[in-house]
C-alpha positions in Angstrom: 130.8 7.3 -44.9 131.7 10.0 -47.4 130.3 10.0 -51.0 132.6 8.0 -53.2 133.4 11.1 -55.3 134.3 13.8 -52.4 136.1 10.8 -50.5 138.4 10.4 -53.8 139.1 14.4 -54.2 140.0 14.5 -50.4 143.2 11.7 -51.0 143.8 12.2 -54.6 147.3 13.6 -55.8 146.2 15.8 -58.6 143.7 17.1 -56.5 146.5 17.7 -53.7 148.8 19.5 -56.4 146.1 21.6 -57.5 145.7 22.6 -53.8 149.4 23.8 -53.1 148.7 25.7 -56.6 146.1 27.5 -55.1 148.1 28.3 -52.1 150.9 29.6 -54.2 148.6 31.7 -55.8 147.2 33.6 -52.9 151.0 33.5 -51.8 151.7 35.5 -55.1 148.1 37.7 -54.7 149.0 38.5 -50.7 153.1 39.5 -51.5 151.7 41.4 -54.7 149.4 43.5 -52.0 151.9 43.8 -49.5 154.3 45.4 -51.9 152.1 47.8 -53.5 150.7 48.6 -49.2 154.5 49.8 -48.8 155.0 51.5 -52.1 151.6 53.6 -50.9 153.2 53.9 -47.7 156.4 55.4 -48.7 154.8 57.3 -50.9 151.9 58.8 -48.4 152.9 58.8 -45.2 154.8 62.0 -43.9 153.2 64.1 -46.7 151.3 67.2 -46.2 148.2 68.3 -47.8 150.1 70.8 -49.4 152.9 68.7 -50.6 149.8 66.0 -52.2 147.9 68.8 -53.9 151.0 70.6 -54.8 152.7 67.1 -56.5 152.2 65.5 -59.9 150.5 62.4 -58.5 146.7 62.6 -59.3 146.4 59.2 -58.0 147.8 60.3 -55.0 145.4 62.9 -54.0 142.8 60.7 -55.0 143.4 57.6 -52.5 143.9 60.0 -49.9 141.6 62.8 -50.6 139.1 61.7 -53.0 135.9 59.6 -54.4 134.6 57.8 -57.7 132.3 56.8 -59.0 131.6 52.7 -60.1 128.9 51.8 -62.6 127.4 55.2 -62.4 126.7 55.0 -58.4 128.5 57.2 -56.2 129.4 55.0 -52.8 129.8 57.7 -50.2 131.8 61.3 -50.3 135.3 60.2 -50.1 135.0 56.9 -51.2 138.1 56.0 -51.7 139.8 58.3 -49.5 138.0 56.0 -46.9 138.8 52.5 -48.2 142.7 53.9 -48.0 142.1 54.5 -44.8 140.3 51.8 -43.9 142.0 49.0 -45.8 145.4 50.1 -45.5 145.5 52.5 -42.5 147.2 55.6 -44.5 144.7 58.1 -43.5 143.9 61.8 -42.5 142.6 61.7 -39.2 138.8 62.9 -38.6 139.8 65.9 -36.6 142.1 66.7 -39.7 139.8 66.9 -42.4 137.8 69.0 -40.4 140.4 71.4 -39.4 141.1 71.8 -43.8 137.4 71.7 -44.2 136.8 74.6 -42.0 139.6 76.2 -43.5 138.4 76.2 -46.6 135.1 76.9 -46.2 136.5 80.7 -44.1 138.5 81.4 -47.7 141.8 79.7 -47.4 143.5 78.3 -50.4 143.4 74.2 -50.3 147.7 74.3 -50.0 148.1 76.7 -47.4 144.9 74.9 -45.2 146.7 71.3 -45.6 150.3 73.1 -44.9 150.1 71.6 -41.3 148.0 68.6 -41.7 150.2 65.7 -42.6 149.0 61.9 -44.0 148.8 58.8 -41.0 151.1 55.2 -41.8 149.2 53.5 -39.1 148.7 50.2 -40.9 145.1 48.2 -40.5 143.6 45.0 -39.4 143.6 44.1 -43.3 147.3 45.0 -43.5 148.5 42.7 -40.5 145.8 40.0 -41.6 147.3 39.4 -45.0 151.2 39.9 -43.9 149.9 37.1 -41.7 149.0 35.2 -44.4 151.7 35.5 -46.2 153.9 34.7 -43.8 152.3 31.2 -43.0 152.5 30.5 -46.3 155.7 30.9 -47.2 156.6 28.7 -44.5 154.7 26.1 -45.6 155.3 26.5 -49.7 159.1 26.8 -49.0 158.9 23.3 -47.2 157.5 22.4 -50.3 160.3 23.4 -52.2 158.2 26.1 -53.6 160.5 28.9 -55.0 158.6 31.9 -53.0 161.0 34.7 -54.4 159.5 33.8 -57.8 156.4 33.6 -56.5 156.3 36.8 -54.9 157.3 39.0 -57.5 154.7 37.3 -59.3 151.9 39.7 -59.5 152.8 43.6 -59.4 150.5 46.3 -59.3 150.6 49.9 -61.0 151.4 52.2 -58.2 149.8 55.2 -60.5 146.4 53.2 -60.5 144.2 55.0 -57.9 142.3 51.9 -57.8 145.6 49.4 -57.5 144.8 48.3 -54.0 141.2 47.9 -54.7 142.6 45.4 -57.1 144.8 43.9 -55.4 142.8 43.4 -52.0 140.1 42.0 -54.2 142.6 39.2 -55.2 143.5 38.8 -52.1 139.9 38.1 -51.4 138.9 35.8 -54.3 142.1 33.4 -54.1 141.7 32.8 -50.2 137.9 32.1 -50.9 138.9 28.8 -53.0 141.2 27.9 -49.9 138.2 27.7 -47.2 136.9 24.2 -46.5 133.2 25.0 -47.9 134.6 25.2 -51.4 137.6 23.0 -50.9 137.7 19.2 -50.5 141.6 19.1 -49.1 140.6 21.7 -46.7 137.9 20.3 -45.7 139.2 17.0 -44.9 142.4 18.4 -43.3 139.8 20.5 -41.4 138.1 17.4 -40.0 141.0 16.1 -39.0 142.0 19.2 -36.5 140.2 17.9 -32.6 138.2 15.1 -33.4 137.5 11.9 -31.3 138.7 8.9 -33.2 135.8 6.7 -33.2 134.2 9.4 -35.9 137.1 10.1 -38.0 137.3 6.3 -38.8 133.6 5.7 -39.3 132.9 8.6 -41.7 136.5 7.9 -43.6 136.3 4.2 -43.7 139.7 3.4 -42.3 141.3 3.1 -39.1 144.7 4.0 -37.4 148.1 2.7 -35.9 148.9 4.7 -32.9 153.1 4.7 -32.5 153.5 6.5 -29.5 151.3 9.9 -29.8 151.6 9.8 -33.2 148.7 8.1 -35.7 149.2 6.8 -39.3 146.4 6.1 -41.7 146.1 2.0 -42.2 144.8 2.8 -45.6 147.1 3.0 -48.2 146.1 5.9 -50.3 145.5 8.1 -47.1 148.8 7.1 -45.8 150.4 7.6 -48.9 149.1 11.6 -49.5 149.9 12.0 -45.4 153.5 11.3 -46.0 154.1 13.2 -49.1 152.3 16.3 -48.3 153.6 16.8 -44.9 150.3 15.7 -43.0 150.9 14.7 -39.4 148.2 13.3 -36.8 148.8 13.0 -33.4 146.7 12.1 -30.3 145.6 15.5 -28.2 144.0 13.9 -26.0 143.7 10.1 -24.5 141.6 9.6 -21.9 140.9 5.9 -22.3 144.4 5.3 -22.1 145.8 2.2 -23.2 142.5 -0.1 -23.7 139.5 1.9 -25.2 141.5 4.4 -26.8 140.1 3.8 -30.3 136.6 5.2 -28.5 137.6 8.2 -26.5 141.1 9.5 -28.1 140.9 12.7 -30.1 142.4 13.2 -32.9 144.3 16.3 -33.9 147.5 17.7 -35.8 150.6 17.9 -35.0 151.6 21.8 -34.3 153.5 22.9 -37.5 152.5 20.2 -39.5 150.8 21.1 -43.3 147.7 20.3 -41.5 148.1 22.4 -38.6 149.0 25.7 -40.3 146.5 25.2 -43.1 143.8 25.4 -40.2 145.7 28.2 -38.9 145.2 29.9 -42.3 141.5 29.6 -42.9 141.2 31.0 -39.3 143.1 34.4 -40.6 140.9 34.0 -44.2 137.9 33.7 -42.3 138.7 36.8 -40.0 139.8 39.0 -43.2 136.7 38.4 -44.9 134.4 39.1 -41.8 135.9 42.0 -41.4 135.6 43.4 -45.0 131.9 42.0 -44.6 131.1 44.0 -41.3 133.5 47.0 -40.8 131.6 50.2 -40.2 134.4 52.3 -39.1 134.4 55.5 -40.3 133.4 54.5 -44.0 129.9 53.2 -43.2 130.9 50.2 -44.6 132.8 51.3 -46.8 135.1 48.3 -47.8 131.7 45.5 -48.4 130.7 48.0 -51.2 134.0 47.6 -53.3 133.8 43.9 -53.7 130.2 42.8 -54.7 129.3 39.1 -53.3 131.9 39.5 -49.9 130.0 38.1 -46.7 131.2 36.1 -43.5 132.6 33.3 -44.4 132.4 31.8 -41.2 129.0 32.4 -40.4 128.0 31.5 -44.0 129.6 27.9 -43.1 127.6 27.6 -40.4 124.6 28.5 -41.8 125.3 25.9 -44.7 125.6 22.8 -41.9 122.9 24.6 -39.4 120.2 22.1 -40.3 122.5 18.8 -40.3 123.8 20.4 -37.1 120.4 20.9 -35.4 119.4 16.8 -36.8 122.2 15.2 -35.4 123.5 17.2 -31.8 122.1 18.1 -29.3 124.7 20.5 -27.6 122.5 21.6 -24.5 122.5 17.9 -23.2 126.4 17.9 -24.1 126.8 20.5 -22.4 125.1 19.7 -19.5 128.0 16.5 -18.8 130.4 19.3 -18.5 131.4 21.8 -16.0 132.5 25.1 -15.3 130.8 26.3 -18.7 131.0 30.2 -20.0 130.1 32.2 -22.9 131.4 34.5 -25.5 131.2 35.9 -28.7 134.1 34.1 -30.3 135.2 30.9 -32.5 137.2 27.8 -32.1 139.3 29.5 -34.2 139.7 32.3 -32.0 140.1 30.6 -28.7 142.5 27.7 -30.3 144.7 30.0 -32.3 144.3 33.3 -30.9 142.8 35.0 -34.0 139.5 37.0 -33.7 137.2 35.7 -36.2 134.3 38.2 -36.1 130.9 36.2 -35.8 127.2 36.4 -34.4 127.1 32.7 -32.4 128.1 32.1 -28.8 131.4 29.9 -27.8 130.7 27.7 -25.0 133.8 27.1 -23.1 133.7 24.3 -20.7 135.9 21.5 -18.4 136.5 18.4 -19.2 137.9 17.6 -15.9 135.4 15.8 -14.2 134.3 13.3 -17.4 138.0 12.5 -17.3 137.7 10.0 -14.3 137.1 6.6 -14.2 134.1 7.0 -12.8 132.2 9.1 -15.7 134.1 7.0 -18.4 130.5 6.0 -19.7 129.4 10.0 -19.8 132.7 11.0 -21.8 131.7 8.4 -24.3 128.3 9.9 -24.4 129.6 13.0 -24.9 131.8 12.5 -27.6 129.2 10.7 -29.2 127.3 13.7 -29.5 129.6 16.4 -30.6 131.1 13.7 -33.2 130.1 15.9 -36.1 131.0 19.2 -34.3 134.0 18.7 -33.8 134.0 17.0 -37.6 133.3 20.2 -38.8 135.9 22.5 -37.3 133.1 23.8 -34.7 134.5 22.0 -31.3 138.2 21.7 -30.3 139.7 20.4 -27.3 142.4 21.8 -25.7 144.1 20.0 -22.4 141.0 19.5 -20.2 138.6 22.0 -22.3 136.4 21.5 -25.0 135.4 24.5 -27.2 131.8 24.4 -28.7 130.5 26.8 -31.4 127.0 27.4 -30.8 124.8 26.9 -33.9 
């Protein structure tokens, strides 16, 4: 069972409202970045050196051309020339700058060396990660009868500001932080709830289920109650017990497009935006982790958080060894369930369920499940038609 205290969080309504509030925020925080990424955009792209050093924009020169300094440390030469390219893809290409370096450095004036060298649109992995974002969530906030016009104009940023996506990626960053389940108790719970077999789901929450069809509705009142009002939707994904032991071997799982469904959906994308601010090394040496002080891999950081309640309680080499036709990868349930690269360090083992689905190993599935209860509890296994996904820990 759950403590009393993070049980009541999980199915309370002011704790719910609070959540969407939070989700409308980083609705308002992603639009507010988008918008400024195509102001810069129009702005930038197409324009030669010449044109930049020749214009009235300061700011301008500096986000393409330029550094800074922050708290008396200079980051790197070009600092934030390189986050501008890096975090929103308007860039000079290498071979560029050194073509206008050279030229430069043999006596030609800065204008006439950048005459021909012309500024890249060529958006980024932070760019599509954040329009991605944004678009889930307006999906789901408009369902919610959300106004999201309002909500997008909501946070604007001064175009003039050499540092304005700095600030604005760094909101970005901090509102989707409060969304992950690790700091969240609805996202967490709604988490748990994603490919998990039954039997655990009603022993750690303390209620069971009424199966109608595919579809299952909490028997306890209060759960039931938030379910229905926020758009929560459980279904069965997969049954192999059929008919008489399904309340042993049936996992658990959300219906696609349900609240539950995409809010899973968007801690994958949060978790892959922050990894890749964390880890990036193109070009910038890193460049984007030194702008926001505290930034690390979220995923991995979860993990590491639930590594030693892990390690107590499964033993994923004997689980694995019920299955067949195993493989492994560097990727994440996220990645292999949603299609969205979540940069980690751990190894995805990918297996078939095939076999444990006959009659015959009935005894071995239940084993199984047994084991990887708290896995797949924690958003770390998924099942997927005869394939079970296990994050390595």
């Amino acid at each position: 069972m759950l403590e009393d205290e993070l049980r009541r969080q999980m199915f309370d309504r002011e704790e719910w409202h609070s959540f969407w509030n939070l989700l409308a925020r980083l609705y308002t925080h992603a639009s507010g970045f988008l918008r400024l990424y195509r102001e810069l955009e129009g702005r930038l792209a197409g324009k030669s050196v010449e044109e930049l050093l020749a214009g009235e924009s300061e700011s301008a020169r500096k986000m393409v051309l330029g550094g800074f300094k922050v708290d008396e440390q200079r980051y790197s030469h070009r600092a934030l020339g390189l986050f501008t390219s890096e975090a929103l893809g308007i860039r000079i290409s290498g071979d560029d700058l050194r073509k206008l370096a050279s030229r430069v450095l043999g006596g030609v004036g800065p204008r006439e060396a950048g005459r021909d060298i012309v500024v890249a649109g060529e958006g980024s992995v932070v760019v599509d990660a954040i329009a991605s974002i944004a678009s889930t969530l307006e999906q789901l906030l408009r369902s919610r009868g959300y106004n999201v016009e309002e909500l997008a104009a909501g946070r604007v940023y001064d175009v003039e500001d050499p540092l304005s996506a700095v600030y604005a990626l760094r909101d970005v960053l901090d509102s989707s932080r409060r969304i992950l389940p690790l700091y969240n108790p609805v996202s967490f719970m709604l988490n748990s709830f994603f490919s998990t077999p039954i039997y655990y789901l009603e022993e750690v929450y303390g209620f069971g289920f009424q199966r109608r069809d595919d579809m299952l509705v909490p028997e306890d009142e209060d759960a039931r109650g938030v379910f229905e009002v926020n758009g929560v939707r459980l279904r069965v994904l997969l049954d192999p017990g059929k008919a008489g032991d399904w309340r042993v071997t049936a996992i658990v799982g959300h219906e696609p497009g349900s609240t539950g469904f995409e809010i899973h959906r968007l801690n994958c994308i949060i978790y892959a935006l922050h990894s890749y601010i964390s880890s990036t090394k193109e070009g910038g040496e890193g460049v984007l982790k030194r702008f926001f002080h505290g930034i690390r891999n979220e995923y991995e950081y979860y993990i590491e958080v639930y590594r030693p309640l892990l390690e107590n309680a499964v033993d994923i080499d004997n689980a694995v060894s019920l299955l067949e036709s195993c493989s492994r990868e560097k990727a994440s349930t996220c990645g292999a369930v949603h299609g969205i690269e979540v940069y980690c360090n751990y190894q995805l083992e990918e297996c078939s369920l095939k076999k444990l689905l006959t009659g015959s190993r009935r005894r071995e599935l239940r084993s199984f499940l047994l084991n990887v209860g708290l896995l797949s509890f924690l958003g770390l296994a998924a099942f997927h038609e005869d394939k079970v996904y296990l994050q390595r820990f």
